[in-house]
C-alpha positions in Angstrom: 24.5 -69.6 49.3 28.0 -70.5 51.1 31.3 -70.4 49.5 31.8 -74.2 49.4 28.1 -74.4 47.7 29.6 -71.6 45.3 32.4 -73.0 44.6 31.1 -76.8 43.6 28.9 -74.8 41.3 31.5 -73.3 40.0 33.7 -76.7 39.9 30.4 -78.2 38.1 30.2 -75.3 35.4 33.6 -76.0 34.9 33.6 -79.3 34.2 30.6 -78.8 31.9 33.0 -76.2 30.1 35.5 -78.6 29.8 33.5 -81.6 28.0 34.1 -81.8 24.0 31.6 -80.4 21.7 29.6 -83.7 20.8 28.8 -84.1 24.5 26.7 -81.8 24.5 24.9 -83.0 21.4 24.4 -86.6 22.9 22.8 -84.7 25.5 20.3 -83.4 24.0 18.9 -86.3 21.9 18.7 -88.6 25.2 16.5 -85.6 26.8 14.8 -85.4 23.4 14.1 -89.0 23.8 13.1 -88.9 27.3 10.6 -86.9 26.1 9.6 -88.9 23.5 10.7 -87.7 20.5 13.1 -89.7 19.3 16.9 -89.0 18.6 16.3 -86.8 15.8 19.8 -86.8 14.1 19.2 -85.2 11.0 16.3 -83.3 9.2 13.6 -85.8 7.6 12.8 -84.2 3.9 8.9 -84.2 3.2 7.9 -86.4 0.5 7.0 -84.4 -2.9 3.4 -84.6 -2.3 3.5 -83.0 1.0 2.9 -79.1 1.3 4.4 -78.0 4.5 1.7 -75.3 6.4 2.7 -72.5 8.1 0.3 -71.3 10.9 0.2 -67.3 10.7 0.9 -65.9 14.5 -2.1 -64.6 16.1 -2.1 -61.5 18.8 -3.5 -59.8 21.1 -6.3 -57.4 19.0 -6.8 -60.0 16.0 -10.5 -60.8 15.5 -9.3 -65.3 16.2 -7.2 -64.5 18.8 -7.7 -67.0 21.7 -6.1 -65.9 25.2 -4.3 -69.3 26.5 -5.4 -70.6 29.6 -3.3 -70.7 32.8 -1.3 -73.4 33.3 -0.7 -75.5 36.4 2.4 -73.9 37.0 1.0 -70.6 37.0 -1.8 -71.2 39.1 0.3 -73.0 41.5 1.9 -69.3 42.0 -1.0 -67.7 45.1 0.4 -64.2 43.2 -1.0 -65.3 39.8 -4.2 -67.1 41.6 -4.9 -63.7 43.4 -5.0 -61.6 40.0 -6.6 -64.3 38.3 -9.5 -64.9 40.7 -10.4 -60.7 41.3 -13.2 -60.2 39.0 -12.1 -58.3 35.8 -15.3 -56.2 33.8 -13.9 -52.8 33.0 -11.1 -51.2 31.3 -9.2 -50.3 34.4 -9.2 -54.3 35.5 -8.0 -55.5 32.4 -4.8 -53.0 32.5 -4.3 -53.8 36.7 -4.1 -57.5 35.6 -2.0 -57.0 32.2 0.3 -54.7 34.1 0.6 -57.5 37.2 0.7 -60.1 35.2 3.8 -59.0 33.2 5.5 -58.4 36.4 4.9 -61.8 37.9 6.6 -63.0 34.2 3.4 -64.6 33.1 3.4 -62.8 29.4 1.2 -65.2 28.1 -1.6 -64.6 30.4 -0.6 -60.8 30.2 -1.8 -61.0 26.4 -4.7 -62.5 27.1 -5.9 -59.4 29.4 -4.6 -57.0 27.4 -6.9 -58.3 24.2 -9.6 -58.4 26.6 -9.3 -54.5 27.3 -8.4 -53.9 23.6 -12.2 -55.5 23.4 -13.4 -53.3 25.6 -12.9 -50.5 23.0 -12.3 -48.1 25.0 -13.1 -43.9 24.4 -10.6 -41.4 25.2 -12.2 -40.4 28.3 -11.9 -43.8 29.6 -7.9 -43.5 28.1 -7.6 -40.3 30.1 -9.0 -42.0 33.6 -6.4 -45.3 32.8 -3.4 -42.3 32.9 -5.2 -41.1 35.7 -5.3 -43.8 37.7 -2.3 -45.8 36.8 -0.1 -43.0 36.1 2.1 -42.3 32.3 4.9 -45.1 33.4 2.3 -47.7 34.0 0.6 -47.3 30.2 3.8 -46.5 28.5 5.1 -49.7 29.5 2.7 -51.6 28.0 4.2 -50.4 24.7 7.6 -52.0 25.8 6.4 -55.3 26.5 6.7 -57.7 23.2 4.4 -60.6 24.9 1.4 -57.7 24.2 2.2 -58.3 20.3 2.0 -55.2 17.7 -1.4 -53.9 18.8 0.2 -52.5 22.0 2.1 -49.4 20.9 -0.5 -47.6 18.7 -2.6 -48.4 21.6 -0.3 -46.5 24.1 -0.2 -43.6 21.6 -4.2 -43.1 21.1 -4.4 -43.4 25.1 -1.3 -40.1 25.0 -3.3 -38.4 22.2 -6.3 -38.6 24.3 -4.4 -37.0 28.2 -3.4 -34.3 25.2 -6.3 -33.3 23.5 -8.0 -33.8 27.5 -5.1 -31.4 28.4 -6.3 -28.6 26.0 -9.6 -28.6 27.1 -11.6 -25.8 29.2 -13.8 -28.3 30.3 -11.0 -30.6 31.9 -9.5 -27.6 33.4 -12.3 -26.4 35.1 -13.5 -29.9 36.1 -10.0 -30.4 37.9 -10.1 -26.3 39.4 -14.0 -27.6 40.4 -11.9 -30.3 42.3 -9.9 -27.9 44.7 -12.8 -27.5 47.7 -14.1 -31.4 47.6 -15.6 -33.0 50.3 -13.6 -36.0 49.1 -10.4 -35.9 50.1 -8.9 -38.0 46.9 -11.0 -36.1 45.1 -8.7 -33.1 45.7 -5.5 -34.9 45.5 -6.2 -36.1 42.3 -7.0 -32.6 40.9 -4.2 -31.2 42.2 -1.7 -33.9 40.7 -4.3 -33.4 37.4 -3.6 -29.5 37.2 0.1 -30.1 38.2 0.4 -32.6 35.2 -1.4 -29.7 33.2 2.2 -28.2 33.1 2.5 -24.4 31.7 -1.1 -24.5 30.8 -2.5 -24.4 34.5 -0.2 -21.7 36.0 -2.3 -18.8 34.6 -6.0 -20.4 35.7 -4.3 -21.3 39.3 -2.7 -17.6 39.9 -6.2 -16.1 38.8 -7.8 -18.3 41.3 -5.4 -16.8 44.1 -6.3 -13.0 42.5 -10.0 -13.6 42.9 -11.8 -13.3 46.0 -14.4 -15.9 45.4 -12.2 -18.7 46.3 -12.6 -20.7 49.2 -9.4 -21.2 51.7 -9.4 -25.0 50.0 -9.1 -24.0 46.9 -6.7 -21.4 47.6 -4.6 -24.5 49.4 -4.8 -26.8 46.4 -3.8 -24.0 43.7 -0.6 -23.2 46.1 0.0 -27.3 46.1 -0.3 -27.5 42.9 1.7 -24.2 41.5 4.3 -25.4 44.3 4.2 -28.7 42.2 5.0 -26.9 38.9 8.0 -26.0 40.2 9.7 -24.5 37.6 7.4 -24.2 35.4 5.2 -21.9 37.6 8.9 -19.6 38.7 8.8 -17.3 35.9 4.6 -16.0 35.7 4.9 -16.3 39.6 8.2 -13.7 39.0 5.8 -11.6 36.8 2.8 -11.6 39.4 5.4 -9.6 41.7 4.6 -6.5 39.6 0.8 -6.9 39.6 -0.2 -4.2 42.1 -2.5 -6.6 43.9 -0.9 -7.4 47.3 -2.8 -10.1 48.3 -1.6 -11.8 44.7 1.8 -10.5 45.4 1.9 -12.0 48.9 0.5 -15.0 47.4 3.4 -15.1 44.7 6.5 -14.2 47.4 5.6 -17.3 49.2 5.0 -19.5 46.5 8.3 -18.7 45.2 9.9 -19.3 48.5 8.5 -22.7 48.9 9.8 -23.4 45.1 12.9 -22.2 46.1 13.0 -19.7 43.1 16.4 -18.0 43.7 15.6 -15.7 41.0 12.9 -13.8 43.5 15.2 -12.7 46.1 16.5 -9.5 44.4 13.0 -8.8 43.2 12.2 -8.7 46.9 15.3 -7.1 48.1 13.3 -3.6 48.7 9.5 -4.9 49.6 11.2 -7.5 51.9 12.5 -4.6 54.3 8.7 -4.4 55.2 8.1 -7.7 56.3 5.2 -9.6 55.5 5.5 -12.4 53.2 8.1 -10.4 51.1 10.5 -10.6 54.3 9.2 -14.3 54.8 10.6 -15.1 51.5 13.4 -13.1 51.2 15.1 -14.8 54.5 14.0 -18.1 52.9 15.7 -17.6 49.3 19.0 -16.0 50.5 19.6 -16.7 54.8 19.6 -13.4 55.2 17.2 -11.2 57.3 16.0 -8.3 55.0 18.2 -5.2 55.8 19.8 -2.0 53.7 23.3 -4.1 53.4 21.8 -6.6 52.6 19.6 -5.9 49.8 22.3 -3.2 48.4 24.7 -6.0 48.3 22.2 -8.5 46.5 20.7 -6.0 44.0 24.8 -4.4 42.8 25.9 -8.4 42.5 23.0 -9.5 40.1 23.1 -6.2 38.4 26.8 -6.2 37.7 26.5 -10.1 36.8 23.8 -9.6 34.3 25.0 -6.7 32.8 28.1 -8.4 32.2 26.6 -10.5 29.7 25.2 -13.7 32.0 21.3 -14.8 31.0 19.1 -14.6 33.9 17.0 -17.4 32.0 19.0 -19.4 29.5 17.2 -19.3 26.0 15.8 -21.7 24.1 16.2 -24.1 20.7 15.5 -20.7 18.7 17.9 -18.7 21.0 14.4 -17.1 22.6 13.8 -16.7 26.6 10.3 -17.1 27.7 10.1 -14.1 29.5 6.4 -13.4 31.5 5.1 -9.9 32.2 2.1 -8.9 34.2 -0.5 -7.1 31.8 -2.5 -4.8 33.4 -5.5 -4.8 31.1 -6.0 -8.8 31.0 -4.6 -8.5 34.6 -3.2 -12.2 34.3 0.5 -13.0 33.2 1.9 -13.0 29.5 4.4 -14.8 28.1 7.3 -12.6 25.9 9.4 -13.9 23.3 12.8 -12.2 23.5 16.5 -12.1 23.4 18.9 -12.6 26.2 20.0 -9.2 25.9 15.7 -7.7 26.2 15.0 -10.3 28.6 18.4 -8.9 31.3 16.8 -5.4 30.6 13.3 -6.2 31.9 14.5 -8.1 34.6 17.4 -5.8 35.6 14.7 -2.6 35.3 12.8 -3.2 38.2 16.1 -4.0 40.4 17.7 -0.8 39.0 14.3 1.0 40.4 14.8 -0.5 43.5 18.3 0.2 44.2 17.7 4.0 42.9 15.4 4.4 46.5 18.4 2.9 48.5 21.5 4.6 46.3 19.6 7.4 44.2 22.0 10.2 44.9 24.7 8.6 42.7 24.0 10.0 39.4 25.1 6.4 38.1 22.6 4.9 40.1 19.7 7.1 38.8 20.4 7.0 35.3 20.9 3.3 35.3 17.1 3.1 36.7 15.7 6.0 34.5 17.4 4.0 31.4 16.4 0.6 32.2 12.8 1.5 32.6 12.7 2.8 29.5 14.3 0.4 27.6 12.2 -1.8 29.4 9.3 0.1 28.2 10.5 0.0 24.8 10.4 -4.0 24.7 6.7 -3.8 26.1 5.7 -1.6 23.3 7.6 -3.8 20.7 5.7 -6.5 22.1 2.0 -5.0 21.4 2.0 -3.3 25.1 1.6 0.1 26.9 5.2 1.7 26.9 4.3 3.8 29.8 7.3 6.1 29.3 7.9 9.1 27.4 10.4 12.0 27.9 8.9 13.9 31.1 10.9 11.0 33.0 14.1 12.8 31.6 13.3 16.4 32.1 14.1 16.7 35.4 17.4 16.0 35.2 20.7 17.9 35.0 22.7 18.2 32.1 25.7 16.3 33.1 22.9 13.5 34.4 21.6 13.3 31.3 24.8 12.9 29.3 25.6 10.3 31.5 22.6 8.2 30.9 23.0 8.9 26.9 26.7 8.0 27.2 25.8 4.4 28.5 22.6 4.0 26.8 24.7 3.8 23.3 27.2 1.8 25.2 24.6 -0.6 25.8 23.4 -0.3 22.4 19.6 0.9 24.2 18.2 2.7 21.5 15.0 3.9 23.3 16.9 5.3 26.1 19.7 7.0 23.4 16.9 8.6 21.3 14.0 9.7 24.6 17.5 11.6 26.1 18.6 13.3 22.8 15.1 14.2 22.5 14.9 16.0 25.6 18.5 17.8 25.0 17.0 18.9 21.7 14.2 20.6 23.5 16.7 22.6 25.9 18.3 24.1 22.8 21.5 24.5 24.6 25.0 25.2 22.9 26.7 23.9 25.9 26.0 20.6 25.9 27.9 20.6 22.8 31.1 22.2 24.6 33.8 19.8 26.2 36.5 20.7 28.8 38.6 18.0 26.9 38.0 18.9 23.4 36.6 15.9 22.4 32.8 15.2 21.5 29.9 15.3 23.8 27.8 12.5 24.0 25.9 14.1 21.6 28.2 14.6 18.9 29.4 10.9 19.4 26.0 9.6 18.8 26.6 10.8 15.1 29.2 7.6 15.0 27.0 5.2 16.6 26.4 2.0 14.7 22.6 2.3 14.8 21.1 4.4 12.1 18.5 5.2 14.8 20.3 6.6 17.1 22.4 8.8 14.3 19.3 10.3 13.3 18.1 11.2 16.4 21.5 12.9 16.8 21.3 14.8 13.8 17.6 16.4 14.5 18.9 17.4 18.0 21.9 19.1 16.3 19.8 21.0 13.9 17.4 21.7 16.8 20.4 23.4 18.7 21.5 25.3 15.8 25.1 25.9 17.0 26.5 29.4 15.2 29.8 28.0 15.6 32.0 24.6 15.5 32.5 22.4 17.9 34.2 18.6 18.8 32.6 16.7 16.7 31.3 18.9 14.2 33.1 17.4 11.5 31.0 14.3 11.8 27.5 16.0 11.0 28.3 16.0 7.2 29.0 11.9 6.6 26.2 11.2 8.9 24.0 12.9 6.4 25.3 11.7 3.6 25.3 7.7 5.1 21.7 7.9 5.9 20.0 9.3 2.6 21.9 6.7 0.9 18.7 4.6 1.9 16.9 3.8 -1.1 14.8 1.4 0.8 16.2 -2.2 -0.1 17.2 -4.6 2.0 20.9 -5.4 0.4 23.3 -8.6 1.5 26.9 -7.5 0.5 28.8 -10.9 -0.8 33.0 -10.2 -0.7 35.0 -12.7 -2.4 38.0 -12.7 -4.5 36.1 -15.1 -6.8 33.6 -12.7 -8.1 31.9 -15.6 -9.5 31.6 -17.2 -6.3 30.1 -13.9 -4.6 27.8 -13.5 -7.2 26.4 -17.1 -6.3 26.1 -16.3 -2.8 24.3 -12.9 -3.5 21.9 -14.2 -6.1 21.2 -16.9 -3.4 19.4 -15.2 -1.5 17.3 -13.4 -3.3 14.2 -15.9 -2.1 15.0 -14.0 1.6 14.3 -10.8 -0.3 18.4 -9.6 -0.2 19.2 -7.1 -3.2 22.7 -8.8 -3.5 26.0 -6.3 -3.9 29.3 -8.1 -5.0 32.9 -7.1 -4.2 36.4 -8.6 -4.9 38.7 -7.2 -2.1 38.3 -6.0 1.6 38.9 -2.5 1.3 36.0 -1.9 -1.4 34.2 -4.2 0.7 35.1 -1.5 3.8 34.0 1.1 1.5 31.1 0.0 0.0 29.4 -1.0 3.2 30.0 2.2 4.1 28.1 4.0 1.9 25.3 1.9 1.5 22.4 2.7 4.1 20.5 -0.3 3.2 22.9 -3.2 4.4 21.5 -5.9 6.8 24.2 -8.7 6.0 27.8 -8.9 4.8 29.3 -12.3 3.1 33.1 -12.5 3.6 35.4 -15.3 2.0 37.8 -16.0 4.0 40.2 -16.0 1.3 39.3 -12.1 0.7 42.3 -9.8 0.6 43.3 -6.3 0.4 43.3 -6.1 3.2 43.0 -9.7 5.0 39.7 -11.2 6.6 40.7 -10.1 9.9 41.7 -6.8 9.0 38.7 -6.3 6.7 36.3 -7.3 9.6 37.8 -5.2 12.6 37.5 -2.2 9.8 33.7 -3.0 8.9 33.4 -3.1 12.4 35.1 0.7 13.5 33.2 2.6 10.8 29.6 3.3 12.0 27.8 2.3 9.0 28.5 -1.5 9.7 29.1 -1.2 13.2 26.2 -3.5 14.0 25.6 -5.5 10.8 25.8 -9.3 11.2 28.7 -10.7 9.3 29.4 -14.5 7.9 32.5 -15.2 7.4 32.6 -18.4 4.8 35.3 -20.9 4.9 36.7 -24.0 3.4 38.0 -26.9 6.0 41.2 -25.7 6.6 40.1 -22.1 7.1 37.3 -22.9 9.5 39.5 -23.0 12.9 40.5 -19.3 11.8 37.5 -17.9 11.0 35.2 -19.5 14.4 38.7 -17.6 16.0 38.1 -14.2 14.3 34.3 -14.8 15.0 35.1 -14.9 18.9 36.7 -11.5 18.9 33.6 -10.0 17.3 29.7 -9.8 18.3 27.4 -10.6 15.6 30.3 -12.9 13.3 29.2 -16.0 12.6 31.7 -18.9 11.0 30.5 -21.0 8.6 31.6 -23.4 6.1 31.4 -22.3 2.3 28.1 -23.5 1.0 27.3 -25.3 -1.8 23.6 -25.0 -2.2 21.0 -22.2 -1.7 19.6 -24.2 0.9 22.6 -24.2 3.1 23.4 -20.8 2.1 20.2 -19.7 3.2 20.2 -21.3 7.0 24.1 -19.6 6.8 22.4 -16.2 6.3 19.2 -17.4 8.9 22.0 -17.6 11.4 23.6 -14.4 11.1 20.5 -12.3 10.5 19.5 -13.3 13.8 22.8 -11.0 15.4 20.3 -8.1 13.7 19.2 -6.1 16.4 15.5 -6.2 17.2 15.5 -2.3 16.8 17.1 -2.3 13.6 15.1 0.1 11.4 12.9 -1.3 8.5 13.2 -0.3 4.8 10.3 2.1 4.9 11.6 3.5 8.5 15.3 4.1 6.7 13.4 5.7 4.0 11.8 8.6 6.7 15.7 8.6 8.4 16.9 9.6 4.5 14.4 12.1 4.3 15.2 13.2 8.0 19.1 13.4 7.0 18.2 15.4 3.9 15.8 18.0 5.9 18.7 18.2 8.7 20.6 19.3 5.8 18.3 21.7 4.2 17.8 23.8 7.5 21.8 23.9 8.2 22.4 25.6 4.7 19.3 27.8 5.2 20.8 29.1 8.0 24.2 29.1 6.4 25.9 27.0 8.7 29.2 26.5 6.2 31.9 24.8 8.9 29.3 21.6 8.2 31.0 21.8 4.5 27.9 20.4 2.9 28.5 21.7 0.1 31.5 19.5 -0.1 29.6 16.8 -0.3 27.0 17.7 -2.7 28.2 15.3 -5.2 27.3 12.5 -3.0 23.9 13.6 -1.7 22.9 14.5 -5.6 23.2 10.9 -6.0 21.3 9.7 -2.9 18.1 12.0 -4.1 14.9 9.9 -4.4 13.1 11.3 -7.1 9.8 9.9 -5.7 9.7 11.8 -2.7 7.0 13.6 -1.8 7.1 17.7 -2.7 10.4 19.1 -3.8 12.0 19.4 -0.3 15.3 16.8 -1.4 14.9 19.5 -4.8 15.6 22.2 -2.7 18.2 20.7 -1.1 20.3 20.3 -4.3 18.7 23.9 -5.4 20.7 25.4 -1.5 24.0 23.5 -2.4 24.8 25.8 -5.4 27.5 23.7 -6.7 28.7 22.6 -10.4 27.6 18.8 -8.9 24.4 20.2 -7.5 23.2 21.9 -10.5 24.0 19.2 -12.8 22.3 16.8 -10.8 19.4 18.7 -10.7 19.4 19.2 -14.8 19.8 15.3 -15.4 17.0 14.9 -13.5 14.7 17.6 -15.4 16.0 15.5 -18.8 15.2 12.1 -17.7 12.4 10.7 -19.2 11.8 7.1 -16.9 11.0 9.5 -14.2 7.1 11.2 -13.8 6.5 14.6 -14.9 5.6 16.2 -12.0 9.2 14.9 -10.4 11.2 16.4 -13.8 9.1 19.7 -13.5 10.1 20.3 -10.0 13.8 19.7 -10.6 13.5 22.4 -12.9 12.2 24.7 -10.7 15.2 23.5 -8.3 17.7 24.1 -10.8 15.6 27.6 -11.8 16.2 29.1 -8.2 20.0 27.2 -7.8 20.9 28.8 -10.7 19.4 32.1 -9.5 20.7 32.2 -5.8 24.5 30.8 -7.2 24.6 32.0 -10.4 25.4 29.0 -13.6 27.6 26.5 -12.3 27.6 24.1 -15.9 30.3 23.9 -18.1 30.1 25.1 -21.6 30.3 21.5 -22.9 27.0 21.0 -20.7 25.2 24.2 -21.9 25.6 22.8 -25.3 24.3 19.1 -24.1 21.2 21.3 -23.1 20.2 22.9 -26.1 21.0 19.9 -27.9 18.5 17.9 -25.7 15.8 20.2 -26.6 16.3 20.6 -30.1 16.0 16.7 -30.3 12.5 17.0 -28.5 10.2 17.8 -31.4 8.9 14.4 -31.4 8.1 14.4 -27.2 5.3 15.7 -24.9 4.5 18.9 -24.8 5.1 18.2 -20.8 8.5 17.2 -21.5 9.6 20.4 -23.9 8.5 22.7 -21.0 10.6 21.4 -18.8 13.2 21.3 -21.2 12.5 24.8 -22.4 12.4 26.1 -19.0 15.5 25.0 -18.3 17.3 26.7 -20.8 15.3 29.9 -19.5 16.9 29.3 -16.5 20.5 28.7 -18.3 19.7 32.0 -20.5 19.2 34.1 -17.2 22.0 32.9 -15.6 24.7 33.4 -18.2 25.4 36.8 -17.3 25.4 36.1 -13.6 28.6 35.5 -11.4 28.8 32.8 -9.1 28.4 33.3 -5.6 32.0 32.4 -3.5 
């Protein structure tokens, strides 16, 4: 159009804009009488006799519907003539000519063929060859298009259900796999874009066709089309297939992920790559580089130091989960994972440790890194329902100051396989030495007593007792409150609420008792500190953020130093104004989540959801902190057996008479109490004969413990609690005859020890 033609349309459109209101109404009754009509100037009312009828709209799908035949106009269109006039039977016609149709603007005639392939009643096999053939964007916008009436979107979702159920079937899978080696060239296109549109579902079937050695070389072509169509989708089981063994399948996988352009393959290949072959192929393909020593040593310390320093090497999910696939060597076909970030860096950083261990494995930090990674690695596999594969010969090999090293950064790293396989293997050596610093401060081993997983403290404990030092040494001092922490377990799984509205905490404690939490209630931070030390059995901590004595953020950097609570997720629960702080004081920590103060049990318990997730996947379960308890108590047992006083155990006997589980198995915690031969001990021991809620055979032995204590120790009760005694038995005429011989025999054992002298 030229600019004058523009602009007298414009002028015109003007002038139209310009002309008053009832111009436009004349207007329109001339062309309403032109038309025959009549001016029609106002509404004429019915007469009272005369019932007005309204014809219901009819659409495509209703049992009367009529399509409407083509107008003159339309047919005058050749475009129109050309869709009209091709001979329309099956499904497939109908939905070419409904889909034309609408794009030629001719909805009327577009409703009419889509109620002739709504007749057509088609099954879902015929819905699955319509997506087929016309592709998901050609149905789904039939469900857009309001000329097609109401029918057409339930329509478009039965045809959906029908590719998805057709998706999930064997038989469709092995059809389109069938496919791959047809004489019929579409035939093969089509089942590669079929196993392609397959989506997760296909990679495992097309990498076991590649494996095999029945395949033809055009079916080996179309599975590499189609995983190279995945994309994606196919990176991370091709990523696993790398560590299948099979070197055909691994060739297969190196150029598959070259021609995805999987960055995440090239330092998997860093190593193999040096040795050519489709590795190398690869390898120059993903990074521009031709496989050398630099090179690879470069690639593997940059992607190690990047993950380690806290970077995902596959972002996670919804549900904070990465998809992680490993190859297992029994199904011999890939496996999906569910993991953390942090397990998913280990298993992919293990193998690039390995590799850079053959290039660099004369740097201790090198080695250990592999040797720890693989393990850890090993550990997830076994947590998974796999082989671990490892076990402690890997570690006996190395020296000393090797294997302090790799336990020094495995609790660094909070790798609790790794922590616990090289304490093991120190135990076994028995050496004093590895006890002994230059420095004076603890060994890797005595530090493990402080680390925040009860694991790993346990471990350390048994290796201490193993080694038996005669004499102190840095770090000694930290045996005794390790022992004393863990047989606090009593097996629960306990949420500590602190709030300077007890009310309030108690709410939030007794909220979550539908998650199983035994809740604990405190009013101020330090008992809060304290407390949560103590307790063994702690898996959550609830802190107001009005809590005081001392402050919120004083009361979490404390919960976090001590070892108990190192580790334990925290919530921190705030009103409005309090929120920016708290998300603040959240940042500084791992495992603090902010949240505002809830007002329901529902939103209380998604509050605790959220935190418990920060749990460590290694964290020890209630009946697993019951055997550490009973570890912690044996520890102790053999290091007063063998009179090892610079523990001062005996110091502490107060607390471990009040961590004793009576239901124990044998009288080992007993005897424990029995080799303390304190006032506390033996008093512990007596209360426990006496009480009546516990089972006979339990009371009996803590007699016998208190029999011995008594006789190694000499009578530590008072004269007050003599007299408590015989009182107690004089009041039991009316009990068992069960419960006076326990109660006589401990006054046999008070009688014989009256004369004795207590051993200094």
């Amino acid at each position: 159009m030229s600019k004058q033609r523009l602009s007298e349309n414009q002028h015109a459109a003007s002038r139209w804009r310009q002309r008053p209101r009832w111009y436009s109404g004349w207007v329109l009754a001339l062309a309403l009488c032109a038309l025959g009509a009549g001016p029609v100037l106002a509404q004429d009312t019915p007469a009272d006799d005369e019932t007005p009828v309204v014809q219901e709209p009819k659409f495509p799908g209703d049992a009367d519907y009529e399509p409407v035949a083509p107008s003159p106009t339309a047919l005058a269109d050749p475009a129109v003539r050309a869709v009209l006039n091709k001979p329309r039977t099956t499904a497939a016609d109908h939905l070419r000519a409904t889909n034309l149709l609408l794009q030629l603007g001719e909805g009327e005639l577009a409703a009419g063929e889509f109620h002739r392939l709504l007749a057509t009643n088609p099954d879902d096999a015929t819905k699955v060859a319509l997506v087929q053939q016309f592709g998901p964007a050609v149905v789904q916008s039939l469900a857009r298009a309001g000329e097609l009436g109401p029918a057409a979107r339930p329509f478009v979702n039965s045809v959906f259900e029908a590719v998805a159920a057709d998706a999930a079937s064997d038989d469709r899978m092995q059809s389109l796999l069938g496919n791959l080696d047809s004489d019929n060239g579409v035939a093969r296109g089509n089942a590669i874009a079929g196993l392609a549109g397959l989506g997760e579902r296909a990679v495992v079937p097309l990498i076991q066709l590649l494996a095999g050695d029945e395949a033809s070389d055009e079916e080996r072509q179309g599975a590499r089309a189609a995983l190279v169509r995945l994309g994606p989708i196919a990176t991370r089981p091709l990523l696993a297939t790398l560590d299948s063994g099979n070197d055909r399948l691994v060739a297969e996988a190196s150029e598959l992920l070259a021609a995805i352009g999987a960055g995440e393959a090239a330092p998997l290949l860093a190593v193999p790559a040096m040795s050519g072959g489709s590795a190398g192929r690869a390898y120059k393909s993903l990074t521009g580089q031709e496989p050398s020593v630099e090179s690879a040593t470069g690639l593997l310390e940059r992607t190690l130091d990047r993950l380690e320093g806290g970077a995902p090497v596959f972002m996670p999910g919804a549900d904070d989960m990465v998809t992680y696939w490993v190859w297992h060597g029994k199904q011999n076909e890939p496996v999906p994972l569910a993991l953390t970030v942090a397990e998913a860096n280990t298993m992919y950083m293990a193998p690039l440790a390995s590799q850079l261990a053959e290039l660099r494995g004369g740097i201790p930090s090198v080695k250990t890194k592999s040797l720890r990674l693989k393990i850890e690695s090993a550990a997830i596999r076994g947590r998974q329902g796999h082989e671990a594969g490892y076990t402690k010969e890997v570690l006996e090999d190395l020296p000393a100051d090797w294997l302090d090293r790799l336990l020094r950064d495995a609790m660094e790293e909070n790798q609790v396989a790794a922590a616990t396989l090289a304490l093991q293997v120190i135990a076994e050596r028995r050496n004093p030495a590895v006890l002994i610093t230059t420095d004076g401060l603890p060994s890797p081993t005595a530090r493990a007593l402080e680390h925040p997983h009860p694991t790993i403290r346990t471990a350390a404990l048994e290796t201490i007792a193993a080694i038996d030092p005669t004499k102190p040494f840095p770090g000694a001092s930290k045996v005794c409150p390790a022992i004393v922490q863990l047989a606090a377990a009593s097996g629960d799984q306990v949420v500590l609420a602190a709030s300077p509205q007890i009310d309030a905490a108690t709410t939030w404690a007794g909220g979550l008792g539908a998650m199983n939490l035994v809740g604990e209630v405190v009013g101020i931070g330090q008992e809060a500190v304290e407390r949560a030390g103590e307790n063994a059995d702690i898996e959550l901590i609830l802190i107001d953020m009005s809590i005081a004595k001392p402050a919120v953020r004083e009361t979490v950097f404390r919960l976090r130093r001590q070892p108990a609570t190192g580790l334990v997720p925290i919530a921190l629960l705030a009103r409005e104004w309090q929120l920016h702080t708290a998300r603040t004081i959240a940042s500084e920590h791992d495992a603090v989540v902010a949240s505002p103060r809830p007002h329901s049990d529902e939103v209380l318990t998604e509050v605790a959801e959220s935190a418990l997730a920060h749990l460590p996947s290694t964290w020890p379960t209630d009946e697993q902190r019951l055997t550490q308890a009973d570890t912690a108590m044996q520890v102790a047992s053999k290091l007063l057996d063998n009179k090892r006083d610079f523990y001062r155990l005996r110091a502490a006997s107060d607390l471990l008479a009040q961590h004793v589980r009576p239901a124990a198995e044998g009288e080992a915690n007993w005897k424990v109490l029995a080799k303390m031969g304190t006032h506390e001990s033996q008093v512990a021991l007596a209360a426990y004969a006496n009480a009546p809620a516990l089972s006979i055979e339990s009371r009996r032995a803590a007699a016998s413990a208190f029999a011995d204590s008594v006789q190694q120790f000499g009578l530590r009760l008072t004269a007050d609690e003599i007299v408590r005694q015989y009182d107690l038995y004089n009041a039991s005429a009316t009990s068992s005859k069960e419960t006076q011989q326990v109660l006589g025999s401990l006054l046999d054992a008070i009688e014989a020890g009256r004369g004795s002298q207590p051993e200094e």
